[in-house]
N, CA, C and O atoms as a Tripos MOL2 file, in Angstrom:
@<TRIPOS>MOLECULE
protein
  264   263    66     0     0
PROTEIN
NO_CHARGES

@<TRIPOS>ATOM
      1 N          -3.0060  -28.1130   19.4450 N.3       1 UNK1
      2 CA         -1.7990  -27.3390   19.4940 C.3       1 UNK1
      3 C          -2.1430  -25.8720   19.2360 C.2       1 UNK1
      4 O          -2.7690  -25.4910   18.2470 O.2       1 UNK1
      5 N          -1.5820  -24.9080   20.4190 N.am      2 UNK2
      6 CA         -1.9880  -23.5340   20.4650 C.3       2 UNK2
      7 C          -0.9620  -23.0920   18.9880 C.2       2 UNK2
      8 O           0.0920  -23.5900   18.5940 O.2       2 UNK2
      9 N          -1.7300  -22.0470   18.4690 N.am      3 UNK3
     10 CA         -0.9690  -21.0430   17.2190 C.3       3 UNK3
     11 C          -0.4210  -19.8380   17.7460 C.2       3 UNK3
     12 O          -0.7580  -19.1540   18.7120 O.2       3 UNK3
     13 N           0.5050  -19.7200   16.9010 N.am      4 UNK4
     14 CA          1.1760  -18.5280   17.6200 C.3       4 UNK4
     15 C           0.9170  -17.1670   16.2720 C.2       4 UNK4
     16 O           0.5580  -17.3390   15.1070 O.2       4 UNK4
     17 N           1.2220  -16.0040   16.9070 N.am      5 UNK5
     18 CA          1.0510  -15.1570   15.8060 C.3       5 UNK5
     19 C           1.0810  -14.9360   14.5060 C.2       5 UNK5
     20 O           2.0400  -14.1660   14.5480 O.2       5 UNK5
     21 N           0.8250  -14.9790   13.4330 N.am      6 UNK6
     22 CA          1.3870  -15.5460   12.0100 C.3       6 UNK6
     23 C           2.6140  -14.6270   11.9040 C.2       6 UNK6
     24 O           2.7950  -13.7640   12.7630 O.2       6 UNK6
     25 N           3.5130  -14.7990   10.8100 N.am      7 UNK7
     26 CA          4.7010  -13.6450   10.5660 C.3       7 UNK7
     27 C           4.1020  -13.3560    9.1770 C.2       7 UNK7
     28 O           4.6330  -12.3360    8.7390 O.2       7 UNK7
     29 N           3.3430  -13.7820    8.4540 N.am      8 UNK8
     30 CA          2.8980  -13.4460    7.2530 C.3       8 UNK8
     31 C           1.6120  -12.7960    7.5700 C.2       8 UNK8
     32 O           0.6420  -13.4030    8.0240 O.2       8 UNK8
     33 N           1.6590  -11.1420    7.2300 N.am      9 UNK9
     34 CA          0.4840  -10.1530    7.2470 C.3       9 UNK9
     35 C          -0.3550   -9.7770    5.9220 C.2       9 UNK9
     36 O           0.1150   -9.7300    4.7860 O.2       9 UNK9
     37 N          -1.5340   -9.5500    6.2500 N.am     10 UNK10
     38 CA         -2.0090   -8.9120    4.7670 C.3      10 UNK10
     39 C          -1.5980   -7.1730    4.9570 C.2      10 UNK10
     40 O          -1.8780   -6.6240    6.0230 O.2      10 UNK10
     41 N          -0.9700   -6.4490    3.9160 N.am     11 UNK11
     42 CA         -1.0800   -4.8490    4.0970 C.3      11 UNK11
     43 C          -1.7780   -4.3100    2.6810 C.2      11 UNK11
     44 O          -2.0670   -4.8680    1.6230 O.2      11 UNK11
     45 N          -1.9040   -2.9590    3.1840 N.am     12 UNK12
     46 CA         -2.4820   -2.4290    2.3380 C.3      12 UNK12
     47 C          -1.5950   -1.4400    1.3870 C.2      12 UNK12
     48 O          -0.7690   -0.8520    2.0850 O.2      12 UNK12
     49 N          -1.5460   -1.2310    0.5970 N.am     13 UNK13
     50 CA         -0.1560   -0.2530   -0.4600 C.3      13 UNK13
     51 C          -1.4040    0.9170   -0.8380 C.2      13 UNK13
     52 O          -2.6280    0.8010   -0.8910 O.2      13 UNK13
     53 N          -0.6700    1.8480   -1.0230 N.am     14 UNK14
     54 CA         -1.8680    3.4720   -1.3450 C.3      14 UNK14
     55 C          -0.8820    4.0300   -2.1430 C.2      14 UNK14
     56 O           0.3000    4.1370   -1.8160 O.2      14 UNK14
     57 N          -1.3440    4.3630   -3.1270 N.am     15 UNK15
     58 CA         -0.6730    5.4380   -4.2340 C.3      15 UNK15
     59 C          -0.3270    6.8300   -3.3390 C.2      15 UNK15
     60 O          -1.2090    7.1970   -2.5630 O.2      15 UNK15
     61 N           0.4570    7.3270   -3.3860 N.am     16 UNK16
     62 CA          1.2420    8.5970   -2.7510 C.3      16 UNK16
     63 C           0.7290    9.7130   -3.4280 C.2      16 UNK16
     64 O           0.3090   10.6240   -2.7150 O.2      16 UNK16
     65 N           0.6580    9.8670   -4.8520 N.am     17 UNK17
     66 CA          0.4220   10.8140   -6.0160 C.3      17 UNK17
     67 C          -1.2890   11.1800   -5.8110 C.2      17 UNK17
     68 O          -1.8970   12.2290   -6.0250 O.2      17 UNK17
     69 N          -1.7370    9.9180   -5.3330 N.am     18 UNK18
     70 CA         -3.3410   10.2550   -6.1280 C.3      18 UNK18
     71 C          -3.7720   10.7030   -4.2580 C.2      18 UNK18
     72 O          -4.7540   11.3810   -3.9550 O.2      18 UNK18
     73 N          -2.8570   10.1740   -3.3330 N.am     19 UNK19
     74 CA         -3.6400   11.1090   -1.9140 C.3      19 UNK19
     75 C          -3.7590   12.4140   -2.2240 C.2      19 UNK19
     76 O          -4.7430   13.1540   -2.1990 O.2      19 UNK19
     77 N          -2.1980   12.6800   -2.6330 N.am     20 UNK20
     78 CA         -1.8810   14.1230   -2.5750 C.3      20 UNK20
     79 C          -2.6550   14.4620   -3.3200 C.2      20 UNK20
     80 O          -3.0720   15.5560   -2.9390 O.2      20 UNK20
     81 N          -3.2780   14.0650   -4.4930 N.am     21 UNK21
     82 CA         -3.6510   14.9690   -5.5320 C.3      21 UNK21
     83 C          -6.1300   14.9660   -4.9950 C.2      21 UNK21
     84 O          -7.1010   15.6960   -5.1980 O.2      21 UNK21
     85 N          -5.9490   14.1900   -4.5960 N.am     22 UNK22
     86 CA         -6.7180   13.8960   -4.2540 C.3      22 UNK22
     87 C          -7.8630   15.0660   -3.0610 C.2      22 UNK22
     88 O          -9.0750   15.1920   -2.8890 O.2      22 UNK22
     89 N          -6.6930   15.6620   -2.5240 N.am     23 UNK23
     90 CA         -6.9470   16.8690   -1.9410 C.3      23 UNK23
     91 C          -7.2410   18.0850   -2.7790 C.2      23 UNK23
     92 O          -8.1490   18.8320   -2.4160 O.2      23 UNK23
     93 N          -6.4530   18.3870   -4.0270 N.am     24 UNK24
     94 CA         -6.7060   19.0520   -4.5240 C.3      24 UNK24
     95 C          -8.0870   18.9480   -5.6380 C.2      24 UNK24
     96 O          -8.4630   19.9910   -6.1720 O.2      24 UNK24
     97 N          -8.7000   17.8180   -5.8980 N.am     25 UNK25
     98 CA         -9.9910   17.5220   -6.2260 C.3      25 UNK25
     99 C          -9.1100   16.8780   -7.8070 C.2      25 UNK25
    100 O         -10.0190   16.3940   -8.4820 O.2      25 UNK25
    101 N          -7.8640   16.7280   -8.5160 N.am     26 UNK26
    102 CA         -7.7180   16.3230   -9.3640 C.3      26 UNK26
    103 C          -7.9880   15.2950   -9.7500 C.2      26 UNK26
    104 O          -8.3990   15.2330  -10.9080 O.2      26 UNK26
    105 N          -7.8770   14.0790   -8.9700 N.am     27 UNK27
    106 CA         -7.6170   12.6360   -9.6090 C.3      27 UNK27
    107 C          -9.4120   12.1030   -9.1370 C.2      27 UNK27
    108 O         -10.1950   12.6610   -8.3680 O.2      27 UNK27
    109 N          -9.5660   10.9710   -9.8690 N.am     28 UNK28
    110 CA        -10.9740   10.7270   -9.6630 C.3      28 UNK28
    111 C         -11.3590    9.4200   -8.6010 C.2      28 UNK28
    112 O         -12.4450    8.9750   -8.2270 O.2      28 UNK28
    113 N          -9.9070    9.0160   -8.2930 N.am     29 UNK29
    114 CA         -9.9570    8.2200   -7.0080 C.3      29 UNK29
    115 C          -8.0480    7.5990   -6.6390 C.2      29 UNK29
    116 O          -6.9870    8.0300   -7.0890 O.2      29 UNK29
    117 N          -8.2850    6.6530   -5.8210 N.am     30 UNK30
    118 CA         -7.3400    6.4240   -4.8630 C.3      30 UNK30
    119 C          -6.6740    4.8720   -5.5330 C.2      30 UNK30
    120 O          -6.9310    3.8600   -4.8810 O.2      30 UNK30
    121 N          -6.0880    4.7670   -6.4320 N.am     31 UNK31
    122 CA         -5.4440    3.2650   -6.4490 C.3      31 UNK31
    123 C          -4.7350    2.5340   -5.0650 C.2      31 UNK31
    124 O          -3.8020    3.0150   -4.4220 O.2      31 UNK31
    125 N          -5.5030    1.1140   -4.7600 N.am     32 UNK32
    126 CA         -4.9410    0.6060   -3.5600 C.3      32 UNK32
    127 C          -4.5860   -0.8220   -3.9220 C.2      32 UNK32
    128 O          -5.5070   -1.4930   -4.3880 O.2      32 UNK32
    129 N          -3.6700   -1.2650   -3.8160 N.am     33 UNK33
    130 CA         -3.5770   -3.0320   -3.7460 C.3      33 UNK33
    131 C          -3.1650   -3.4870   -2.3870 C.2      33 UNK33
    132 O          -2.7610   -2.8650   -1.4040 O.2      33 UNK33
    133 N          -3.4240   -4.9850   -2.6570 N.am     34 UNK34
    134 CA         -3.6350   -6.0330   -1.1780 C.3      34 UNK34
    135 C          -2.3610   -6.8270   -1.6560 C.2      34 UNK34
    136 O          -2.3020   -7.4770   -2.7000 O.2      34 UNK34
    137 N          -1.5830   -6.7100   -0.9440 N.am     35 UNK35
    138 CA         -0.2600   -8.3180   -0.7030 C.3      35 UNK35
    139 C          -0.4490   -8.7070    0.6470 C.2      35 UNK35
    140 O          -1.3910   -8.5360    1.4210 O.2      35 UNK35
    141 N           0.8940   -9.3920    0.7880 N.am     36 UNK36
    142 CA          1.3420   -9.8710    2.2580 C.3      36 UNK36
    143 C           2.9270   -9.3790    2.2880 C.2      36 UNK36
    144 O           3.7560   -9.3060    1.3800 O.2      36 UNK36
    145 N           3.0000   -9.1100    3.5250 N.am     37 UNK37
    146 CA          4.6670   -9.1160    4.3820 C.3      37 UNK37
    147 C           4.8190   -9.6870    5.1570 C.2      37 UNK37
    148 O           3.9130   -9.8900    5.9660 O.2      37 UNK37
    149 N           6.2400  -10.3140    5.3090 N.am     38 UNK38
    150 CA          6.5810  -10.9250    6.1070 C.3      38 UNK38
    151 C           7.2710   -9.9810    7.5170 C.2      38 UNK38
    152 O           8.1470   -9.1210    7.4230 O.2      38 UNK38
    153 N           6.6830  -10.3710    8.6010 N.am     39 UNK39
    154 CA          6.6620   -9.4930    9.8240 C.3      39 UNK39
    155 C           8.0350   -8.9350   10.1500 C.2      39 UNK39
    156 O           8.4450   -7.7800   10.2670 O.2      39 UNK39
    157 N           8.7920  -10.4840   10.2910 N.am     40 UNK40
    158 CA         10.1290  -10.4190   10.9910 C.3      40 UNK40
    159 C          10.7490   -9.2730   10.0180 C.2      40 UNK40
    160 O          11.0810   -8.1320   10.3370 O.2      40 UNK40
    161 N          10.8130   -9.9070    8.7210 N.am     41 UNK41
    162 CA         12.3230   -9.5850    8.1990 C.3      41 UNK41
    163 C          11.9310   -8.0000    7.4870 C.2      41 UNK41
    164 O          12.8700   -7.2100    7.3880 O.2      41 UNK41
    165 N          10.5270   -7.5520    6.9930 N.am     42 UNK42
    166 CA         10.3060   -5.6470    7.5630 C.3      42 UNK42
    167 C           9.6090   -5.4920    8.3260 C.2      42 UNK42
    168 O           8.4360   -5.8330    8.1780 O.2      42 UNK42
    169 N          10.0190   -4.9660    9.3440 N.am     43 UNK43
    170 CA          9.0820   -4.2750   10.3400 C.3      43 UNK43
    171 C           8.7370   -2.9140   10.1530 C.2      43 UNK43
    172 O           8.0800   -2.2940   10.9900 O.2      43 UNK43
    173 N           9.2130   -2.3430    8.9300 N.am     44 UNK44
    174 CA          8.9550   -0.7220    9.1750 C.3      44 UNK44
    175 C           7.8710   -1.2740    7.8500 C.2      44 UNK44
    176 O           7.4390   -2.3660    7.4830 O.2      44 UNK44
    177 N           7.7310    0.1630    7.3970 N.am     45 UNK45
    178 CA          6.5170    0.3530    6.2060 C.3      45 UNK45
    179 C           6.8910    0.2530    5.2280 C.2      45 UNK45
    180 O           7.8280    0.9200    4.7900 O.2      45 UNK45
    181 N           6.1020   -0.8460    4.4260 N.am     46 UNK46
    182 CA          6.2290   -1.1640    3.1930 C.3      46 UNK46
    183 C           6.0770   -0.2680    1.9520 C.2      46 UNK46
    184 O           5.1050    0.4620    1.7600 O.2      46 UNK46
    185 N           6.9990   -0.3780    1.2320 N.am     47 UNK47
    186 CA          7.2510    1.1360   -0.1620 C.3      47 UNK47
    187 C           7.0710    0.0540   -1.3670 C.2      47 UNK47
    188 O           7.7650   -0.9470   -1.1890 O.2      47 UNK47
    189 N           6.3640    0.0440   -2.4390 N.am     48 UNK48
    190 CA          6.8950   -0.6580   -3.6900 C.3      48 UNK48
    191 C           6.3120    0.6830   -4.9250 C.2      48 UNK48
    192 O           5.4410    1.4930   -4.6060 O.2      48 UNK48
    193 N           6.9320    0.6800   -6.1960 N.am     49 UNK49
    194 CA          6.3270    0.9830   -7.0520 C.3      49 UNK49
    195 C           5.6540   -0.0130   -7.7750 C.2      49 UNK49
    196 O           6.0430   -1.1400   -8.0800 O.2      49 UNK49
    197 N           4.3490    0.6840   -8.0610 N.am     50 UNK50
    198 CA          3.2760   -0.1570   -8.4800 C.3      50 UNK50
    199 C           2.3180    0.2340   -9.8230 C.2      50 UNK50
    200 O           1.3620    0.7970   -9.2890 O.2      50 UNK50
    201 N           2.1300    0.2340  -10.9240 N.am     51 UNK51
    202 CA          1.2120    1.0460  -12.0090 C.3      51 UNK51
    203 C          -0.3240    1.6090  -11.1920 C.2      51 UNK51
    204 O          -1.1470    0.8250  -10.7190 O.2      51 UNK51
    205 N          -0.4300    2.8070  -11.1740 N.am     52 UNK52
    206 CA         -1.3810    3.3190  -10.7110 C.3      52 UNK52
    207 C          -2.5950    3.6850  -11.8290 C.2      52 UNK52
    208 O          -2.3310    4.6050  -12.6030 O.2      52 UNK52
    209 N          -3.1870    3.3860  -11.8900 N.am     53 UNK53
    210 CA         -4.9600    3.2860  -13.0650 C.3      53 UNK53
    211 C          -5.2060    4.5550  -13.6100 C.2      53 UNK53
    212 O          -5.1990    4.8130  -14.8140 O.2      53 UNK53
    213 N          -5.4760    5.5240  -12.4800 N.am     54 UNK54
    214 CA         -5.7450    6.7990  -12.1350 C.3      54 UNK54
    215 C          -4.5190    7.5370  -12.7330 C.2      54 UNK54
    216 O          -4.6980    8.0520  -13.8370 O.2      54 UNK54
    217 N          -3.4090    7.6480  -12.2100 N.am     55 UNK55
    218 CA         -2.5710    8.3720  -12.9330 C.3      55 UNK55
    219 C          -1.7970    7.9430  -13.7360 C.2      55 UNK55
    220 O          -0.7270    8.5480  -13.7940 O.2      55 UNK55
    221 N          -1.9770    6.8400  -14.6060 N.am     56 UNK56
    222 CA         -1.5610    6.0230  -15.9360 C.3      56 UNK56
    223 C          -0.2030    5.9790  -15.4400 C.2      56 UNK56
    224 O           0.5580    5.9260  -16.4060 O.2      56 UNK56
    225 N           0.1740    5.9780  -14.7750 N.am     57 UNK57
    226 CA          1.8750    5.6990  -14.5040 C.3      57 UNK57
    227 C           2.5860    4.5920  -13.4880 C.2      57 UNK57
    228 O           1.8740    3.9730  -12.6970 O.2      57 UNK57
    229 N           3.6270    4.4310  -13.5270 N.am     58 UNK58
    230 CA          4.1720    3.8560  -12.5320 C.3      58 UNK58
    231 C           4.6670    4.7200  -11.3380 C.2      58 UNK58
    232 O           5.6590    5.4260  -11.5200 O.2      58 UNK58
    233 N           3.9570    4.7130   -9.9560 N.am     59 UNK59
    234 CA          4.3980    5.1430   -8.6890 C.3      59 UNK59
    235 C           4.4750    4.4730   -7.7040 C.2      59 UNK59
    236 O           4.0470    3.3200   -7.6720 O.2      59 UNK59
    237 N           5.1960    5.2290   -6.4130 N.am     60 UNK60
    238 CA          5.3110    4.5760   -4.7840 C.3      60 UNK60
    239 C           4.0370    4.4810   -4.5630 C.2      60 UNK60
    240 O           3.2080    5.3830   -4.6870 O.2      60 UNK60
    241 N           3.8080    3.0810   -4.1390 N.am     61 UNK61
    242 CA          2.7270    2.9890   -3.3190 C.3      61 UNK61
    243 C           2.9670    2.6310   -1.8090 C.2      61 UNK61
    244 O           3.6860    1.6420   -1.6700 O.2      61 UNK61
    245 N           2.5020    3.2440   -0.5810 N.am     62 UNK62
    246 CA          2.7860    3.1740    0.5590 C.3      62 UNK62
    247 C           1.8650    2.2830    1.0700 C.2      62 UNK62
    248 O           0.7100    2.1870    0.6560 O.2      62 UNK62
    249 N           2.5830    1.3140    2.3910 N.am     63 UNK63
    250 CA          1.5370    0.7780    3.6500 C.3      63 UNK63
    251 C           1.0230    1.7720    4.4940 C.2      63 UNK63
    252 O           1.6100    2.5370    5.2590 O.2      63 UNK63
    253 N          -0.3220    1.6210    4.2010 N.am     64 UNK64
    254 CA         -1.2780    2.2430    5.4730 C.3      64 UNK64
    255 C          -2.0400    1.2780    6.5820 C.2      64 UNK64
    256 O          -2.0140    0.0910    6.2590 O.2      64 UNK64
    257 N          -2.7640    1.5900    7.9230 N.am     65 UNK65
    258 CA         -3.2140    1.2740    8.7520 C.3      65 UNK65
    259 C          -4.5520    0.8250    8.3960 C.2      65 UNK65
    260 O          -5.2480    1.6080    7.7510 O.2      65 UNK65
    261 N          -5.0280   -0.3320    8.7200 N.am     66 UNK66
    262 CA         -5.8460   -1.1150    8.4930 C.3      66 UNK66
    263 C          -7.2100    0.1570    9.4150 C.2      66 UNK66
    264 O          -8.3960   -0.1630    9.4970 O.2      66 UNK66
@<TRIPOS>BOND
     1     1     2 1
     2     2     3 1
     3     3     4 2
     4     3     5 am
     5     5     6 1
     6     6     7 1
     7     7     8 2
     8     7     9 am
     9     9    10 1
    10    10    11 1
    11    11    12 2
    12    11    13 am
    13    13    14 1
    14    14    15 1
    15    15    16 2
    16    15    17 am
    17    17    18 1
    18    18    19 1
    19    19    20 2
    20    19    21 am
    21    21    22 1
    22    22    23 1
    23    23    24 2
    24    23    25 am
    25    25    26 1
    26    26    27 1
    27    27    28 2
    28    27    29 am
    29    29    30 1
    30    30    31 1
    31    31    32 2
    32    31    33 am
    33    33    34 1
    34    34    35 1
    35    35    36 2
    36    35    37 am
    37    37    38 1
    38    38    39 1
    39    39    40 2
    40    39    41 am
    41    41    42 1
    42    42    43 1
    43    43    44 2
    44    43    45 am
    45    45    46 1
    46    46    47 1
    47    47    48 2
    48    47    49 am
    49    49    50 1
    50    50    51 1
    51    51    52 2
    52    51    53 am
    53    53    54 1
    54    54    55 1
    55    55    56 2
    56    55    57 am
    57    57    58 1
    58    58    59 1
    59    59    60 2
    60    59    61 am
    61    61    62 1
    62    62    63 1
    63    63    64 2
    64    63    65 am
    65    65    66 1
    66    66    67 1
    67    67    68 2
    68    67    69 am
    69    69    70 1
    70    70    71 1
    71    71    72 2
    72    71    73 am
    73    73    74 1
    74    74    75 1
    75    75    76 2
    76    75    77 am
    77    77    78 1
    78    78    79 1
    79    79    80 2
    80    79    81 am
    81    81    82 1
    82    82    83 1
    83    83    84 2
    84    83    85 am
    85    85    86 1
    86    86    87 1
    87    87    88 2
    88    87    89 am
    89    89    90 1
    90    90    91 1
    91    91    92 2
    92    91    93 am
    93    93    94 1
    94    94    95 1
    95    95    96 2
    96    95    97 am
    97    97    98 1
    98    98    99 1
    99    99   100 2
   100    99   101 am
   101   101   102 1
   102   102   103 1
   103   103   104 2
   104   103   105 am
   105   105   106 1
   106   106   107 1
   107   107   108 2
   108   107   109 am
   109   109   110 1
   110   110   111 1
   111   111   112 2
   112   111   113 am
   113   113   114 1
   114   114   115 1
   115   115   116 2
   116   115   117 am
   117   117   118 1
   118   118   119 1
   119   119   120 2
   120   119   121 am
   121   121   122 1
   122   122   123 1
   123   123   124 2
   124   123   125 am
   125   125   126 1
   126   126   127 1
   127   127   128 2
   128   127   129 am
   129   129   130 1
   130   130   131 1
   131   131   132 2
   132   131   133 am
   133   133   134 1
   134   134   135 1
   135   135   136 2
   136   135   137 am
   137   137   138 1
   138   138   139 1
   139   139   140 2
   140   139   141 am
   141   141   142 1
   142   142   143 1
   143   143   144 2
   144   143   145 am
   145   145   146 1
   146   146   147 1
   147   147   148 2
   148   147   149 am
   149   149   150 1
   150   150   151 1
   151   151   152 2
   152   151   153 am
   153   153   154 1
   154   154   155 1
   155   155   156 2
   156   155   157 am
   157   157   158 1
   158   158   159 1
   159   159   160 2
   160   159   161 am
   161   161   162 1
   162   162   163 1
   163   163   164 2
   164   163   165 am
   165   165   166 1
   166   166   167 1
   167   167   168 2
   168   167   169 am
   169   169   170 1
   170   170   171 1
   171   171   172 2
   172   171   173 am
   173   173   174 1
   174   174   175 1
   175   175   176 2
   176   175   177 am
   177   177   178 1
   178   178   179 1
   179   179   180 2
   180   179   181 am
   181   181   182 1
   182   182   183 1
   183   183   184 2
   184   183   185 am
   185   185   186 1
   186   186   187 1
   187   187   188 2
   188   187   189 am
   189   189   190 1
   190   190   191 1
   191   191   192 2
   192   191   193 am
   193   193   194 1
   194   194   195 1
   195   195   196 2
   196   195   197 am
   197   197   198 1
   198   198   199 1
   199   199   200 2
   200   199   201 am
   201   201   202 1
   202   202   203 1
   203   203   204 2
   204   203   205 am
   205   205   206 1
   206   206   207 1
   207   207   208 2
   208   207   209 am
   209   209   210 1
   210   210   211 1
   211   211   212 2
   212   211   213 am
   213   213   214 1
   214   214   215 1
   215   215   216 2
   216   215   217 am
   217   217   218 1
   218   218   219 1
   219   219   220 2
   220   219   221 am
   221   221   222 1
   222   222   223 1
   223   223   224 2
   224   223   225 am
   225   225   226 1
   226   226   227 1
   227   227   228 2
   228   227   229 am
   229   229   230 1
   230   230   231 1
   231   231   232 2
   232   231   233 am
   233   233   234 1
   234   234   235 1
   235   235   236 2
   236   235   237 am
   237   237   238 1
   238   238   239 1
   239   239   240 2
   240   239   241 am
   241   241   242 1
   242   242   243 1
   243   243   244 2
   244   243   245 am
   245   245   246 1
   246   246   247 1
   247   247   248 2
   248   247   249 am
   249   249   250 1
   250   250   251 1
   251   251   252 2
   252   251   253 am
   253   253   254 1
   254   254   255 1
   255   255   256 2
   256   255   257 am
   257   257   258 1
   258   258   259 1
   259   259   260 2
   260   259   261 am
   261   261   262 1
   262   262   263 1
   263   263   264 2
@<TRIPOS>SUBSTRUCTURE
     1 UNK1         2 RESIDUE 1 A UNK
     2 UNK2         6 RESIDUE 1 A UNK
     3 UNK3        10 RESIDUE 1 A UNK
     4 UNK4        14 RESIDUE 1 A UNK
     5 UNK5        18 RESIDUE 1 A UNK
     6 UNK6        22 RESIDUE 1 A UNK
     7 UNK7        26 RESIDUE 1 A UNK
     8 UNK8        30 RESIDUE 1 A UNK
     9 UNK9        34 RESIDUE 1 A UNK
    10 UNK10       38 RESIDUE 1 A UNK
    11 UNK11       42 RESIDUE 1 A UNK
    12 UNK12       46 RESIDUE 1 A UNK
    13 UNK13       50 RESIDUE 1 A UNK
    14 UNK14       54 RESIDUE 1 A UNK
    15 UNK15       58 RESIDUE 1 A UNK
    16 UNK16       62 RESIDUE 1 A UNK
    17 UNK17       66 RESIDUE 1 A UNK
    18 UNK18       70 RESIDUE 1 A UNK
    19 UNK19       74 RESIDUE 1 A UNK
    20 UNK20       78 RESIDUE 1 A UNK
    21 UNK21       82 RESIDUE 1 A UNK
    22 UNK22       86 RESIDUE 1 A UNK
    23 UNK23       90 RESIDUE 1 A UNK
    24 UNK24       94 RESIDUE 1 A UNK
    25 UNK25       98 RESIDUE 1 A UNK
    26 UNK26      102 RESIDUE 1 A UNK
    27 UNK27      106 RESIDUE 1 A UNK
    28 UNK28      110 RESIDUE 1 A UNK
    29 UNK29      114 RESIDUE 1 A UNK
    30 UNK30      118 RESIDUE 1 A UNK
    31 UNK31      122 RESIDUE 1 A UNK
    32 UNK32      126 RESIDUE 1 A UNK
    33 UNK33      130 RESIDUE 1 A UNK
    34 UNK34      134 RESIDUE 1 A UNK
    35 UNK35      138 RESIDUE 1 A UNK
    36 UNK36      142 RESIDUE 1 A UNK
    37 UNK37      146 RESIDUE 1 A UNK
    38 UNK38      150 RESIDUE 1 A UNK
    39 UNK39      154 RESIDUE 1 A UNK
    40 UNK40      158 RESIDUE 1 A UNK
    41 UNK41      162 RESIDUE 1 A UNK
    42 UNK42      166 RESIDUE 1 A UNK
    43 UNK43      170 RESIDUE 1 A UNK
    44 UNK44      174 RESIDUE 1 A UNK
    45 UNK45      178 RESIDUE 1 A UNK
    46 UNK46      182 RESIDUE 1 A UNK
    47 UNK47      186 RESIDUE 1 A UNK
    48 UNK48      190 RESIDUE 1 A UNK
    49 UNK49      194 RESIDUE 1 A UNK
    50 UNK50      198 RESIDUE 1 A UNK
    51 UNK51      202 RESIDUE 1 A UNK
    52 UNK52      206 RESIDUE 1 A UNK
    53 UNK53      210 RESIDUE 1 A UNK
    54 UNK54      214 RESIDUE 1 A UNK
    55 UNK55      218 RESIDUE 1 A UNK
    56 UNK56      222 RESIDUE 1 A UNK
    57 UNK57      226 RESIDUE 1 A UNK
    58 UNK58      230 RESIDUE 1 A UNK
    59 UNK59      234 RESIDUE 1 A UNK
    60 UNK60      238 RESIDUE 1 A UNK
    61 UNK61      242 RESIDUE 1 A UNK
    62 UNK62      246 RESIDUE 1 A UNK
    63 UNK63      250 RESIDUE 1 A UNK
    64 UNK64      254 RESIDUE 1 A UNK
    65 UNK65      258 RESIDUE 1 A UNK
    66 UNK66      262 RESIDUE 1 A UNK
């Protein structure tokens, strides 16, 4: 039996704070975590706040492109 596309994805979440800051040479790296989404029910880009290491706080972490 052929499979069809999964609706459950792995994405990637990126701290927002530590890109930006990241340019400016402040932070000493990039906090990233791994989940899954479900395809159907978001199709746009995934937002959660998440505790970031690097900047001891709680921030948005965004989906980026594999």
């Amino acid at each position: 039996m052929a499979k069809g596309k999964n609706v459950r994805v792995r994405v990637i979440l990126e701290c927002t704070s530590c890109v930006q800051n990241s340019i400016n040479k402040k932070s000493t790296g990039i906090s990233r975590y791994i989940t899954q989404k479900n395809r159907h029910n978001t199709s746009g880009r995934l937002e959660l706040r998440k505790f970031c290491r690097y900047c001891h706080k709680h921030t948005t972490h965004r989906e980026i492109k594999k």
